[in-house]
C-alpha positions in Angstrom: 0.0 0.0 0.0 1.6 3.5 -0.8 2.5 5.1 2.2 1.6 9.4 2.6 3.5 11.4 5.2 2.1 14.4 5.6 3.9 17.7 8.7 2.1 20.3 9.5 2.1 21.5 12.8 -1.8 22.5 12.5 -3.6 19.8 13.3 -6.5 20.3 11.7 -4.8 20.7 8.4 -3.2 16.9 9.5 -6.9 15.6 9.8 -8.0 16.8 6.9 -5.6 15.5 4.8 -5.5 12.3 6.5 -9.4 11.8 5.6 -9.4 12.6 2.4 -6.2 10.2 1.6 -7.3 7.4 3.3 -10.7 7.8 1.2 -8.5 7.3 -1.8 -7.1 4.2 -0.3 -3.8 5.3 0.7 -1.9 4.7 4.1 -1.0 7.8 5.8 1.3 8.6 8.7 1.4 12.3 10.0 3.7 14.7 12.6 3.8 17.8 14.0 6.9 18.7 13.3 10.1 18.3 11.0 12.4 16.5 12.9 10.4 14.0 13.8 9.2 13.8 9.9 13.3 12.9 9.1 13.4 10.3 11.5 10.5 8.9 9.6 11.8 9.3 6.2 14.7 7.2 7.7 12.9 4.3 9.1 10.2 3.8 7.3 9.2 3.3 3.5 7.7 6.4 2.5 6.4 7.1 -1.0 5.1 10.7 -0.7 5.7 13.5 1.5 3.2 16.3 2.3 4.9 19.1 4.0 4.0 23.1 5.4 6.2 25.4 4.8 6.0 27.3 7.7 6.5 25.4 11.0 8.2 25.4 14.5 11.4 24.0 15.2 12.5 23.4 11.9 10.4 24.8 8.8 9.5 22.5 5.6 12.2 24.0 3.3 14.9 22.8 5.9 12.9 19.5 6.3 13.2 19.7 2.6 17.1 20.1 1.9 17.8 17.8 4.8 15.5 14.4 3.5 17.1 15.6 -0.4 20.6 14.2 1.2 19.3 10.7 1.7 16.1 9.9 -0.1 14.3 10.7 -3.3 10.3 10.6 -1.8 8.7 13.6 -3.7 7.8 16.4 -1.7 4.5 18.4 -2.1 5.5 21.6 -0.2 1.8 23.1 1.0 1.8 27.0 2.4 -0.9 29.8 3.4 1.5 32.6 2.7 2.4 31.2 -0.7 4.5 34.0 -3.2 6.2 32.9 -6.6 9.6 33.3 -4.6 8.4 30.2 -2.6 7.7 28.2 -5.4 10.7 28.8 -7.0 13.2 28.4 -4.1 10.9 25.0 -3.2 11.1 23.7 -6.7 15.3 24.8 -6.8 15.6 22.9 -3.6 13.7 19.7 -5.1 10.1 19.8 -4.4 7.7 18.3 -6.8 5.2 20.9 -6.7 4.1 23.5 -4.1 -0.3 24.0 -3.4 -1.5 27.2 -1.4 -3.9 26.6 1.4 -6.8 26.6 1.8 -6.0 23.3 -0.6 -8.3 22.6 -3.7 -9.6 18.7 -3.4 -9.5 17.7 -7.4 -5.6 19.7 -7.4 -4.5 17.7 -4.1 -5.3 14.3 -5.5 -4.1 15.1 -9.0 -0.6 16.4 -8.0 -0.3 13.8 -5.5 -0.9 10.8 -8.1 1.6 12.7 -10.1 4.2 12.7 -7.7 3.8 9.5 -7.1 4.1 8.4 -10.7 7.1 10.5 -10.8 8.6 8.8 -7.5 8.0 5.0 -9.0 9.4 6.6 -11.9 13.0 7.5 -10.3 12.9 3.9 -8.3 12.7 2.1 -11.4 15.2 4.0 -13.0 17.9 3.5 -10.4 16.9 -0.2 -10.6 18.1 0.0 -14.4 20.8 1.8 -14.5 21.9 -0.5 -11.6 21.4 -3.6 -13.8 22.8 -1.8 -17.0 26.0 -0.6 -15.0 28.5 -3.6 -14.9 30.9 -1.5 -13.1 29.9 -3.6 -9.1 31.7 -2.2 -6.3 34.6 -4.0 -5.3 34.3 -5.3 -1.8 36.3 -6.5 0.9 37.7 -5.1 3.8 41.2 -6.7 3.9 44.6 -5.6 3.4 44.8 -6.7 -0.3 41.7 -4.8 -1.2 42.6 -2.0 1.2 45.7 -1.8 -1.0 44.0 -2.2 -4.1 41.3 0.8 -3.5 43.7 3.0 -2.6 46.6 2.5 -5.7 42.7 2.8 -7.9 42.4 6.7 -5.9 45.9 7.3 -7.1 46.4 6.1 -10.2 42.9 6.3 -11.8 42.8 10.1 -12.6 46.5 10.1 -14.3 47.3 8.5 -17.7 49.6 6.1 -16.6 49.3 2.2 -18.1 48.5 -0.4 -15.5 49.4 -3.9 -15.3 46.9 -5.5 -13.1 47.8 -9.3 -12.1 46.3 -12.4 -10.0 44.6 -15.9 -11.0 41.6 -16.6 -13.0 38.1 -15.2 -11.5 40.2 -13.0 -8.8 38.5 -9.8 -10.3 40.6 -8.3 -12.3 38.1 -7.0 -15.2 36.6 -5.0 -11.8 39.9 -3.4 -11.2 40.0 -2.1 -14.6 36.5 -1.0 -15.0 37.0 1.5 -12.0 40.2 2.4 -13.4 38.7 3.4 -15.9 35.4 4.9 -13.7 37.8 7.3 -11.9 39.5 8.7 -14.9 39.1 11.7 -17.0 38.2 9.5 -20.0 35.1 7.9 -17.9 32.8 9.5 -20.3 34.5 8.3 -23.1 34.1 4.4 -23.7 36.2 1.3 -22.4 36.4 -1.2 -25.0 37.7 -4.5 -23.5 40.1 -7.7 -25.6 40.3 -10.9 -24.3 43.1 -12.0 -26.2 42.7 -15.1 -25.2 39.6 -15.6 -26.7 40.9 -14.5 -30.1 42.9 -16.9 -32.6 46.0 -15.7 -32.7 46.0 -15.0 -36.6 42.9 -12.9 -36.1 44.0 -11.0 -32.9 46.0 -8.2 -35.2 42.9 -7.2 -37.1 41.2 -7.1 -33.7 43.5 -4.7 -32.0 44.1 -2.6 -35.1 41.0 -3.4 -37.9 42.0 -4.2 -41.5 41.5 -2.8 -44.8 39.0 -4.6 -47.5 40.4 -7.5 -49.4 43.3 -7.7 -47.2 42.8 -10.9 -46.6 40.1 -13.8 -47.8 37.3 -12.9 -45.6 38.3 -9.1 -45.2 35.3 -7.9 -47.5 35.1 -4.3 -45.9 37.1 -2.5 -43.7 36.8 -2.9 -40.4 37.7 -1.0 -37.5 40.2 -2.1 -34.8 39.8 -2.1 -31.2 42.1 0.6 -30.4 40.5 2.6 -32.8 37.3 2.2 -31.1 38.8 2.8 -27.9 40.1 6.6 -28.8 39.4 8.9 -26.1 38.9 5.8 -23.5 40.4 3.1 -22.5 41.6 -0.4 -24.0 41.8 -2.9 -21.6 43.9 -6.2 -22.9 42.7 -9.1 -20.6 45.1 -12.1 -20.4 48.0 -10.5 -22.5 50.1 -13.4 -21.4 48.5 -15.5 -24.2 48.7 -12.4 -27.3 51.4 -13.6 -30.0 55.0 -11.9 -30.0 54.3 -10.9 -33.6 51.0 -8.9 -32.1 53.2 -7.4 -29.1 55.5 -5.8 -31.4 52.4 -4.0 -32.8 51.0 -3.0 -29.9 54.4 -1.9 -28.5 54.5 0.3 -31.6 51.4 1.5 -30.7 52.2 2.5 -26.6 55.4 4.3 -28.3 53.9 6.6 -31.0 50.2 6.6 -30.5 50.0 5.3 -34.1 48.8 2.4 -35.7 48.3 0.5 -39.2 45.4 -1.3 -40.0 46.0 -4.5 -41.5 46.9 -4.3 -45.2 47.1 -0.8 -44.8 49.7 1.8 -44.9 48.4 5.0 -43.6 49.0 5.2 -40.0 46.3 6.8 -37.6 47.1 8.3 -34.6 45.3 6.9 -31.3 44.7 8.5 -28.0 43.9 5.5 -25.5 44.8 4.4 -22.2 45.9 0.7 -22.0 45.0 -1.2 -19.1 46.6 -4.7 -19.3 46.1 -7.9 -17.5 47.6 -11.7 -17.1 47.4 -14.5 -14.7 50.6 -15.7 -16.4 54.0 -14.8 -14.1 54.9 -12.4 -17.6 58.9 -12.3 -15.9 59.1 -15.9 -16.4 57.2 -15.9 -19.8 59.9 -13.4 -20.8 62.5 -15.8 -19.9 61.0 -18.4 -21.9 60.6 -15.8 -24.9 56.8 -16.2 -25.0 56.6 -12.4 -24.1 58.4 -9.0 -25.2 60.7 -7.5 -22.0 60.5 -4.0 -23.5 56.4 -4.6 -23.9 56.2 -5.4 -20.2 58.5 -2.6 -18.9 55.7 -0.3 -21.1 52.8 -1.7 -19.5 54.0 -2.2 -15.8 54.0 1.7 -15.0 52.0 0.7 -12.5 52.1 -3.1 -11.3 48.2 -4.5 -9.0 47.9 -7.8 -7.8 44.9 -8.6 -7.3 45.0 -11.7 -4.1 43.0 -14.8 -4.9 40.2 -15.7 -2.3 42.0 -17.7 -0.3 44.2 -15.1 0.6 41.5 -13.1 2.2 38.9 -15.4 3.6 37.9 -12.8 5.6 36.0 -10.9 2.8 33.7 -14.0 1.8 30.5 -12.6 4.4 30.7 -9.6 3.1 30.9 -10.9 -0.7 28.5 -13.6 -0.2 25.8 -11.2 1.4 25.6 -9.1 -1.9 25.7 -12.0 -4.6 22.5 -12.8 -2.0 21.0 -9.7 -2.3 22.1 -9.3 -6.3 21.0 -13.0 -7.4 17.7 -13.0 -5.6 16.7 -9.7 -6.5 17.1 -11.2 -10.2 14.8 -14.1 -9.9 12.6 -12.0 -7.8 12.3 -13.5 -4.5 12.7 -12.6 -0.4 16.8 -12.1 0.3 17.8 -15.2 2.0 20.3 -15.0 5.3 23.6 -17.4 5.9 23.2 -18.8 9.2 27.0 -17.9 11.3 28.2 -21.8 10.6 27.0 -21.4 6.9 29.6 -18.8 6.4 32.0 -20.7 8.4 31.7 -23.4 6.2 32.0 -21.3 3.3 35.1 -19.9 4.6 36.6 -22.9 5.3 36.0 -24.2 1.3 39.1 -24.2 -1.0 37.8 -21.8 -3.3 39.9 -22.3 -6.7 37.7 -20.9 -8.9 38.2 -17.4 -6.9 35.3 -15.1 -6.8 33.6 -16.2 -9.8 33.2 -19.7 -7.7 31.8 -18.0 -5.3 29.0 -16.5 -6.8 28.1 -19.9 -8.8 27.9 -21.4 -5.2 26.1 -18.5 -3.8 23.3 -19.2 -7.0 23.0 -23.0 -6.6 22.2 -22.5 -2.6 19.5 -20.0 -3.3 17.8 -21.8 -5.5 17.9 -25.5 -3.8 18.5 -24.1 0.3 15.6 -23.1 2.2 14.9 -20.0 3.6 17.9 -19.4 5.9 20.9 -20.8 4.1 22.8 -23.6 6.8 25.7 -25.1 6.9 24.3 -28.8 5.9 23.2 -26.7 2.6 26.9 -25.5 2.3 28.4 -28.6 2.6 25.8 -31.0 0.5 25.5 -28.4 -2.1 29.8 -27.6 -2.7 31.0 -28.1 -5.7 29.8 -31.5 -7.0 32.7 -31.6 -9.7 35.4 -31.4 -7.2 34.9 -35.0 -5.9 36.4 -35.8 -2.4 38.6 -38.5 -0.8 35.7 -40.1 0.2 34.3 -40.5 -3.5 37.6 -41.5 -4.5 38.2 -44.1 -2.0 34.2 -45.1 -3.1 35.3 -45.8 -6.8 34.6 -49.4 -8.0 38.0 -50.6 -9.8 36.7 -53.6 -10.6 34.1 -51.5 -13.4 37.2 -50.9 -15.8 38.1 -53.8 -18.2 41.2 -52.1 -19.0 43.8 -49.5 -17.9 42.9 -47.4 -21.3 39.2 -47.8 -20.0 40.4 -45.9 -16.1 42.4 -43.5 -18.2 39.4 -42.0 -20.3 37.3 -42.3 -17.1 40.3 -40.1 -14.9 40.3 -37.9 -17.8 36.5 -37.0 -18.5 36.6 -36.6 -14.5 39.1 -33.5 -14.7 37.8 -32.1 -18.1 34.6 -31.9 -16.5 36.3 -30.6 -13.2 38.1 -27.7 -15.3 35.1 -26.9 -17.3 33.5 -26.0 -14.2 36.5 -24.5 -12.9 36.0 -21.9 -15.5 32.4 -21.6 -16.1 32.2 -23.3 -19.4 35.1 -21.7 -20.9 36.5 -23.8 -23.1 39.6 -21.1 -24.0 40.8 -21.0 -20.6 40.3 -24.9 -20.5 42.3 -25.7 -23.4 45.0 -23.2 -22.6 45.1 -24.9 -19.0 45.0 -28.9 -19.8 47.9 -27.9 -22.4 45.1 -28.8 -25.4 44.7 -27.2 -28.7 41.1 -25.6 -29.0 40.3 -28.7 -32.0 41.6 -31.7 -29.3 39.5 -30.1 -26.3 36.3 -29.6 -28.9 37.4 -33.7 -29.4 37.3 -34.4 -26.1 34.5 -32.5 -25.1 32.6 -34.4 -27.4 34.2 -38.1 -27.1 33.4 -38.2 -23.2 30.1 -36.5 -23.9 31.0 -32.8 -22.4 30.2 -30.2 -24.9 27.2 -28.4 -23.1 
């Protein structure tokens, strides 16, 4: 039921108003006075706000300016005295509209379903942008993230090239995006790589677009990420795994702020920012020659590691709490609570998969836990693709005919452990069972794996 609050400190006026809203089927709550009215406004859910302008103790445009710091509930601001300077300075301090007693009936209810359309109107705006915005605050209160927060306060605002480090599903795309959040070029865009996605013969024409007919399926030109990314920021995710003949380029590129698209000759000159990360150790890449020295020393202007979650156990409560609050907001339902020994027993899981893990386990418990989330639910519901000693110890030798037999059951086991290491991607899979993309696609499908 929407919920009316009207102050006045006649109460007549109150009564009044109360009878004629609760007519129209609204609930209505009512004080004499402001500061009770911002206690209110901070306890309870309030969807509209009728307030006098003049009042004791503190008037309605100082109960006005105060509730604008902490909610958006319109305001009608009502008055006996009312002059156009009112309006205005009521309207420049946020107020939806301003009525002058004695109040008309048909005007009240009109501007009050108004502002109440205007009110669901703002909630349901925040609630998109909020789904639309992918940058998610980073949280964590431990000494790593401390750290990390802080270089971000630093070093966002300058131009300076970051390399930002740490294992698979750690959060390093977040680091980056509020790099790129607090910088000057926040307005322009952030166009992200994963070179590790990208075939290595194609990753060229990614990062710098080609011209038509440079090649057999180049039928029109095409436009190259660091192109797309003047202005902005290009963030190069898993640069470990980019091929030395690309790294020249792209060193080229950090030097002169020029580039050639491929099969082209004309250079272009680029204005971008490059944020670059790896969970490779790039100093012993460089000492295997899979990775350019003078490339790193360009990129590592600035050097974050990013600690796995094992590292800081400590921040899993209050990371688990807002995949709760994120997840079941998405499907819709009541925000379920982790009973103390369910969050010890997430703590205590080895969590491999990093963050990303995390928030698959905090999913799969709110859809098949009850309504408090226990520690049972923890433990029966874990990771059912990292079996246990006890399943090993379980497994039936006597089943295989032949050692090749125990061999292609060991190895469907860890493909099918890896896949959900990484959430299906078969990239990082390949790249970390040492298997071209064609033998894991062969695999996949020999043991039955592909979905």
């Amino acid at each position: 039921m929407t919920t009316v609050l009207i102050i006045d400190d006649e109460r007549p006026i109150r009564s009044s108003l109360r009878d004629i809203l609760e007519y129209e089927d609204y609930k209505v709550l009512d004080v004499d006075n402001g500061t009770d009215a911002l206690e209110i406004l901070k306890k309870e859910k309030i969807d509209l706000v009728l307030c006098d302008i003049k009042m004791n103790k503190m008037d309605g445009m100082e109960v006005l300016s105060t509730s604008k710091t902490f909610t958006d509930t319109p305001f009608i601001m009502i008055s006996g005295h009312g002059t156009i300077e009112t309006a205005v300075e009521a309207a420049r301090k946020g107020a939806f509209d301003f009525l002058e007693k004695p109040l008309d009936l048909n005007r009240l209810l009109i501007t009050v379903r108004n502002a109440l359309e205007k009110g669901s109107l703002v909630k349901e705006t925040k609630v998109l942008k909020k789904k639309v915005s992918k940058t998610k605050e980073i949280l964590g209160e431990s000494s790593g993230i401390s750290v990390i927060k802080d270089t971000i306060d630093k070093v966002a605002p300058t131009d300076a090239r970051v390399l930002v480090t740490g294992a698979n599903g750690a959060g390093k795309e977040l680091v980056a995006r509020w790099l790129h959040e607090k910088s000057e070029r926040s307005s322009a865009p952030l166009i992200e790589v994963n070179c590790a996605a990208i075939p290595s013969e194609l990753i060229e024409s990614e990062l710098f677009g080609h011209e038509k007919g440079s090649f057999t399926s180049a039928v029109k030109q095409r436009i190259g990420k660091f192109e797309q990314a003047t202005g902005g920021t290009l963030f190069l995710d898993e640069i470990g795994d980019m091929s030395l003949s690309a790294q020249a380029k792209v060193l080229r590129a950090l030097q002169e702020h020029k580039i050639t698209r491929v099969g082209g000759d004309k250079e272009i000159s680029v204005n971008v920012r490059v944020i670059a990360a790896t969970n490779k150790d790039l100093l012993r890449e460089i000492e295997e020659g899979n990775f350019r020295m003078d490339l790193y020393h360009r990129l590592s202007v600035i050097l974050i590691h990013v600690p796995p979650l094992n590292e800081r156990k400590g921040d899993i409560p209050i990371i688990a709490r807002s995949f709760c609050e994120e997840i079941c907001g998405e499907y819709s339902m009541p925000v379920k609570e982790f009973t103390n020994d369910a969050m010890k027993a997430l703590q205590a899981l080895p969590w491999t998969g990093n963050i990303r893990e995390l928030r698959n386990m905090v999913e799969r418990l709110i859809i098949l836990s009850g309504k408090n989330i226990t520690a049972k639910e923890v433990e029966s519901f874990a990771n059912p693709s990292q079996p246990n000693s006890k399943s090993r110890k379980m497994l039936d030798l006597d089943a295989f005919e032949s050692i090749t037999a125990y061999q292609q059951h060991a190895e469907s086991l860890y493909l099918d452990f890896q896949l959900a290491k990484y959430n299906g991607r078969k990239d990082l899979v390949a790249q970390a069972v040492g298997l071209s993309a064609s033998e894991l696609d062969s695999k996949l499908r020999q043991y039955n794996l592909e979905h």
